[in-house]
C-alpha positions, -999 to 999 in steps of 0.1 A, spaced: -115 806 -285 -96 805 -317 -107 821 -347 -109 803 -380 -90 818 -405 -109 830 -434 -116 805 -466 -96 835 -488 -67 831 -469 -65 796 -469 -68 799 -507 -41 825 -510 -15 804 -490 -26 777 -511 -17 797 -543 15 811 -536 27 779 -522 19 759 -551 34 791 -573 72 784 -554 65 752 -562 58 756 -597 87 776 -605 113 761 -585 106 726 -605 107 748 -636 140 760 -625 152 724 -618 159 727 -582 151 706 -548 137 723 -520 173 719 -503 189 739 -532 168 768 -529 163 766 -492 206 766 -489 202 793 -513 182 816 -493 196 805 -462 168 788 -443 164 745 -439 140 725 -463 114 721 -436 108 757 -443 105 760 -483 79 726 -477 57 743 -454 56 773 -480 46 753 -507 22 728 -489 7 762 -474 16 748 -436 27 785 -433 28 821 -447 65 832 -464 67 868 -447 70 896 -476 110 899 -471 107 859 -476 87 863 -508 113 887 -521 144 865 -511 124 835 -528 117 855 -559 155 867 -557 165 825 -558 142 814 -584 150 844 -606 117 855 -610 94 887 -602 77 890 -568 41 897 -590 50 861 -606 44 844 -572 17 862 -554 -3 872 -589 -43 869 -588 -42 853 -619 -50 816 -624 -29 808 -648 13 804 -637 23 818 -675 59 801 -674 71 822 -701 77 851 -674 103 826 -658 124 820 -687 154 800 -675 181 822 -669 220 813 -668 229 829 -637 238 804 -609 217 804 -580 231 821 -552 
């Protein structure tokens, strides 16, 4: 028998998903940009965002790393995304 994930978790994923999201249309890129820039395919970077699946920790970090943006920005309890923590930087993404 499987066990049904908790409602939090689902919730969570939801979150952080729609965070990457958030950010990386902030930042002006497509999921293929940021997925070549991280090295993984654009399947990947959807199923992140559309909460299909879980980024691991080092994931998180290489995301943050892309978007140019703290870890804390995308896995934050608060509500509110506060976009002014993402100012636009000019470094190119990597």
């Amino acid at each position: 028998m499987v066990e049904k994930e908790p409602d939090w978790s689902v919730l969570r994923r939801r979150a952080v998903g729609e965070r990457i999201r958030t950010v990386r249309l902030h930042r002006e890129l497509t999921q293929e940009q940021l997925a070549n820039a991280i090295g993984i395919d654009r399947r990947s970077i959807h199923r992140y965002e559309t909460a299909r699946r879980d980024p691991s920790l080092s994931m998180l970090v290489r995301i943050a790393d892309a978007l140019n943006v703290p870890l804390w920005l995308l896995v934050s309890d608060s509500i509110e995304l506060d976009l002014r923590d993402a100012v636009r930087d000019e470094r190119p993404v990597r």
